[in-house]
C-alpha positions in Angstrom: 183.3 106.8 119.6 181.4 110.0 118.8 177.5 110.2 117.3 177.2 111.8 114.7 173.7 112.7 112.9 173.6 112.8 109.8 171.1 114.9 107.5 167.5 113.1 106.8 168.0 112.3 103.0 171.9 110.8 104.1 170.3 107.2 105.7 171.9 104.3 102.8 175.2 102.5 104.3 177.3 104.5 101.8 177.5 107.5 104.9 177.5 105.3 107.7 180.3 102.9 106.3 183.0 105.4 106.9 182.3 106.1 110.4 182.4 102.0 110.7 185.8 101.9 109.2 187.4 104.6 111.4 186.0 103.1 114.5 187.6 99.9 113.4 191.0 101.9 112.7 191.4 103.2 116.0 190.6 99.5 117.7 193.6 96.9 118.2 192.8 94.4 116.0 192.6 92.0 118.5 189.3 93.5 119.8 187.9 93.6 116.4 184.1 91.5 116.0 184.3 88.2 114.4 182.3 89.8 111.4 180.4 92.3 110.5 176.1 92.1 109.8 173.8 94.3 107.7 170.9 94.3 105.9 169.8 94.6 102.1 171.5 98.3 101.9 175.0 96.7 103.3 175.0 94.0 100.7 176.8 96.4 97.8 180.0 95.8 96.4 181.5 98.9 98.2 180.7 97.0 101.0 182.0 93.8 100.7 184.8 95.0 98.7 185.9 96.7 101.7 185.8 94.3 104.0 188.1 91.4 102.1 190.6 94.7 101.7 190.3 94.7 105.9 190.1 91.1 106.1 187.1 91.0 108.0 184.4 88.6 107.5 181.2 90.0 106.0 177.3 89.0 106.3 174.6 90.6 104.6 171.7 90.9 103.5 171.0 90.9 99.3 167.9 93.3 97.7 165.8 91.1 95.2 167.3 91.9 91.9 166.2 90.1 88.7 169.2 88.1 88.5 168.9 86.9 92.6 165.2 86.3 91.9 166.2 83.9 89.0 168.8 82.1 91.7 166.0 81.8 94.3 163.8 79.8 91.5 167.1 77.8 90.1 167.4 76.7 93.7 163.8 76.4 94.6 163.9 73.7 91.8 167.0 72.0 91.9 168.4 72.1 95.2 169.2 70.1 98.3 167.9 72.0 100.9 169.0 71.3 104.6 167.7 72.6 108.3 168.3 76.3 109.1 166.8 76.5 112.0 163.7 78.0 113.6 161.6 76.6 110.4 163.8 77.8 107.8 165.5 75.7 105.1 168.9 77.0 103.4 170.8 75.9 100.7 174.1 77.8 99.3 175.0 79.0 95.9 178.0 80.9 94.3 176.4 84.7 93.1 178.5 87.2 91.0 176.2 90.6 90.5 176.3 92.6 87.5 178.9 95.6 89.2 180.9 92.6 91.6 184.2 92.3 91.3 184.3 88.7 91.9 182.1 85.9 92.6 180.6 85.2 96.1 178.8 82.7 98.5 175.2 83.1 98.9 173.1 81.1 101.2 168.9 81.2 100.3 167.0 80.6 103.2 163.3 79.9 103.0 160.3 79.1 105.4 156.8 77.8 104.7 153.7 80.4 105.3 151.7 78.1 106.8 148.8 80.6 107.7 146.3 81.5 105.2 146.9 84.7 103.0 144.8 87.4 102.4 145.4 89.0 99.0 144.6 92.3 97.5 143.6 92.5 93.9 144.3 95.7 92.7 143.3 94.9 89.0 140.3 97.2 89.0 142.0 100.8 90.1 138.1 101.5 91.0 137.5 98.8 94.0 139.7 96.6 95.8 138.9 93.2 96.7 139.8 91.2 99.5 140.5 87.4 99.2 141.6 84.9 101.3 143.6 82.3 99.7 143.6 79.2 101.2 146.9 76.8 101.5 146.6 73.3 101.3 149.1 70.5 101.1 149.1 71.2 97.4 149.8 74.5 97.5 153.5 75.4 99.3 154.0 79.2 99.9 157.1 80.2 101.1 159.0 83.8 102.5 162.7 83.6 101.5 165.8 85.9 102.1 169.2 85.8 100.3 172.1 86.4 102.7 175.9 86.9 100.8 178.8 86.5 103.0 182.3 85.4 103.2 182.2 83.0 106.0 183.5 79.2 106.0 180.2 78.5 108.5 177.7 76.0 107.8 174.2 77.4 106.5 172.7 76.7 109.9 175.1 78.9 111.8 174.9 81.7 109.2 171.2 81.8 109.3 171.2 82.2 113.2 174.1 84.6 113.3 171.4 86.9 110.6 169.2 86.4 113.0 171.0 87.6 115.9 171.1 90.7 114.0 167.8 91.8 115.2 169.1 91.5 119.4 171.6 93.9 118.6 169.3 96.1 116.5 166.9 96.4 119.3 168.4 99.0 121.4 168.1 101.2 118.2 164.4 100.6 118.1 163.7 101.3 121.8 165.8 104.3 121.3 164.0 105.6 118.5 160.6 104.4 119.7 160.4 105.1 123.3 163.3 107.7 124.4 162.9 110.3 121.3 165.4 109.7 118.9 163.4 110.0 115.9 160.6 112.9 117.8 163.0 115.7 116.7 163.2 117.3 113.6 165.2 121.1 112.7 167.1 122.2 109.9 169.9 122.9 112.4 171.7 119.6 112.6 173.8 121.1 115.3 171.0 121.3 117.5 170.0 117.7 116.3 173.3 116.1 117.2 173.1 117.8 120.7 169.7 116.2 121.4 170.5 113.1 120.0 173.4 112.7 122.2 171.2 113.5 125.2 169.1 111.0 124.2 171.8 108.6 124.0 173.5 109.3 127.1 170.4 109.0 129.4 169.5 106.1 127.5 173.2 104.2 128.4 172.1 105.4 132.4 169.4 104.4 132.4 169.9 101.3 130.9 172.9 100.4 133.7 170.6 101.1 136.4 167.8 99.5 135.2 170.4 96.2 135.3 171.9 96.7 138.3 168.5 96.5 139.3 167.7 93.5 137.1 171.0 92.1 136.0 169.3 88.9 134.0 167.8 90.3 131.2 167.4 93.6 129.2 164.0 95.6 130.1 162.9 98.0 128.1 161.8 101.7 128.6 158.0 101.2 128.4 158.4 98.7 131.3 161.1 99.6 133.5 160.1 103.1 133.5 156.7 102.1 134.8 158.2 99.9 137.2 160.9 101.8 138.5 160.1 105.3 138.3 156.3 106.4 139.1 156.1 106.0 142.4 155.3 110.1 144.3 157.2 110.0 147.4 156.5 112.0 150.5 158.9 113.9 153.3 157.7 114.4 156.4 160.3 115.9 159.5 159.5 114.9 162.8 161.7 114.9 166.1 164.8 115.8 164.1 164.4 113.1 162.1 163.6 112.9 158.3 161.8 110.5 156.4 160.8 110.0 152.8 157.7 107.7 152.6 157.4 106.2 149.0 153.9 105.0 147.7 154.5 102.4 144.7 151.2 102.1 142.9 152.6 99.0 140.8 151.8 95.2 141.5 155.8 94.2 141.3 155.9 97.1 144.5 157.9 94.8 146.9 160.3 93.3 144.5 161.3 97.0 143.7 161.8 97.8 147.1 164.1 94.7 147.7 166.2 95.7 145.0 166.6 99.1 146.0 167.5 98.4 149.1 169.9 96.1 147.2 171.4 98.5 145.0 171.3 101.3 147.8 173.4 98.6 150.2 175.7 98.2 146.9 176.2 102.0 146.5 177.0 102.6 150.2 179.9 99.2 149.9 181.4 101.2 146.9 181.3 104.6 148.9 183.0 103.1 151.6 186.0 101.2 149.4 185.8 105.0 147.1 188.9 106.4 148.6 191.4 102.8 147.8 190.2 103.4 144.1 190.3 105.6 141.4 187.5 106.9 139.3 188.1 104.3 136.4 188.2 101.5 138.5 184.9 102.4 140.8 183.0 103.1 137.2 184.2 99.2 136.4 183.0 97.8 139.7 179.7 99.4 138.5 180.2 97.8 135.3 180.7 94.3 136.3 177.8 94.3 138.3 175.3 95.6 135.8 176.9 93.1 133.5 177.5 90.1 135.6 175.3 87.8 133.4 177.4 88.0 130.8 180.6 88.0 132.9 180.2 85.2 135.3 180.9 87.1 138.4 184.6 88.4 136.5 185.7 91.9 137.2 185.8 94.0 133.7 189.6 95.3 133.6 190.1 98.7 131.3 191.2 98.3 128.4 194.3 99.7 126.9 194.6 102.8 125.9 193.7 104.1 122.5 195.2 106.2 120.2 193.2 109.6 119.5 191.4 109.9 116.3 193.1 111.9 113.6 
C-alpha cells in the first residue's frame, strides 16, 4: 500500500474512499476485514452505497441532522432500550435520509451524564456567565450517538465494535501527536509526502522494536522513547579490549537491560540460522516475535503474492 498525502482542504471521506476501494481491489477476498468503521463523515450515501455494491458490511457513524435528531427523541420516548455496554443503552430503528437510496438500520446509543454540568450562557454577547447545573434523580441528562450499519449483530456487539474504532485509530494519534505527522506544513506536497513517509516508516521500526522488547502491549512514543532510548553511553579501549559502558538514568533501568540482553541473544540466534533462510522468511521470524501475543507462539507464513496495482 502506498501513502499518499493529500492537500490540506482534501480531509472529508470523499478523497480517502477511493484509495480504500483500490486497496480492497488488489486483496483476495478472502483477506478482506469483516466490515468496515468510520465516523460521522463516513456515514454518506456514497459510502454506504458502495459498500452493499462490494458486499461488505458497513458501520458508521451519522452527523445530527434534523430528521436524526427527531429519531433520537421518537426513541427517547417510546422505546425499549436494552444494555450496550460500558453504561450505554441502545435501541435500533429503520432510518432513510433525505438523498438515501433505500432505508437502513440505525442503532441510538445513549449514556447518562452523571457529573454535574457547567453551562455557558451566552445570551448577553457582553458577559458570559458560568453556571453549574446540578442533576438530580429528577433531572436525566444523557450524551447519545447514532451509528447506521448493515450488520445482522445485536446492538451490544455493534456498540463495542464502534468502540473498537478508537484502538485502531490510536496509532494515527501518536503518529500525528508525537512523531510529526501533522508538524509540517509546505505548499510542495511532494516534499510533504516524502516526510510523511519518513515519518511512517520510523514509526512501523520503531514500533516492532519497541515490541520485541515488550511483546504484551503497545507503548507509546512519549514512554518508550524515554525508556528505551536516553541513556549516553561511554567507550573506553583498554588491553585490546573494547567496552561500551551504558548509564540508564530511568527507574525501569534493569528491566531494560534484561530485555536487551534478550533481544541482543535473539538477534545473534537469527544471525546464526541467516544463511538456511532467505530474506522474507528472517523479516517473518522477526515478525512473529514482535507479534507473539496476538499469534500464540504461531510462525506468520507470507502471504500470497499480489497482483501489481494498475
Amino acid at each position: 500500500m502506498t501513502l499518499t498525502v493529500l492537500d490540506g482542504n482534501q480531509t472529508a471521506s470523499k478523497y480517502s474512499a477511493p484509495g480504500l476501494w483500490e486497496l480492497l481491489a488488489r486483496l483476495p477476498r478472502a483477506h478482506w476485514p469483516l466490515c468496515i468503521r468510520g465516523d460521522r463523515d463516513w456515514g454518506t450515501q456514497a459510502n454506504m452505497a458502495r459498500a452493499e455494491q462490494e458486499g461488505i458490511p458497513y458501520l458508521f457513524k451519522l452527523r445530527m441532522t434534523s430528521k436524526v435528531k427527531q429519531t433520537v427523541e421518537r426513541l427517547m420516548r417510546d422505546a425499549e432500550w436494552c444494555d450496550a455496554g460500558q453504561g450505554w443503552q441502545g435501541a435500533e430503528t429503520t432510518l432513510r435520509l433525505s438523498g438515501w437510496s433505500r432505508a437502513r438500520r440505525a442503532v441510538v446509543l445513549r449514556r447518562r451524564i452523571k457529573a454535574d454540568l457547567a453551562v455557558v450562557e451566552q445570551g448577553d454577547p457582553e458577559q458570559l456567565r458560568l453556571s453549574f447545573a446540578e442533576l438530580t434523580d429528577e433531572t436525566i441528562v444523557y450524551e447519545y450517538a447514532v451509528l447506521v450499519t448493515s450488520l445482522p449483530h445485536e446492538i451490544l456487539s455493534v456498540a463495542q465494535l464502534y468502540r473498537d474504532r478508537a484502538d485502531a485509530e490510536n496509532p494515527f494519534d501518536e503518529l500525528k501527536n508525537h512523531w510529526g505527522w501533522g508538524g509540517f506544513t509546505t505548499r510542495d506536497i511532494k516534499r510533504c509526502r516524502f516526510m510523511a513517509r519518513i515519518t511512517a516508516l520510523t514509526y512501523n521500526w520503531w514500533s516492532l522494536f519497541v515490541r520485541l522488547a515488550d511483546p504484551t502491549r503497545h507503548t507509546e512514543a512519549i514512554t518508550s522513547r524515554p525508556l528505551l532510548l536516553s541513556a549516553p553511553a561511554r567507550l573506553t579501549r583498554h588491553g585490546g579490549q573494547t567496552r561500551l559502558t551504558i548509564s540508564h538514568p530511568h527507574a525501569e533501568a534493569g528491566w531494560v537491560e534484561a530485555t536487551c540482553r534478550e533481544i541482543t541473544a535473539f538477534f545473534n540466534t537469527l544471525r546464526r540460522t541467516a544463511e538456511q533462510l532467505s530474506p522474507l522468511q528472517r523479516w517473518y521470524r522477526l515478525l512473529s516475535r514482535a507479534l507473539v501475543k496476538y499469534l500464540n507462539g504461531r510462525q506468520l507464513q507470507p502471504p500470497a503474492v499480489l497482483p501489481a496495482p494498475a
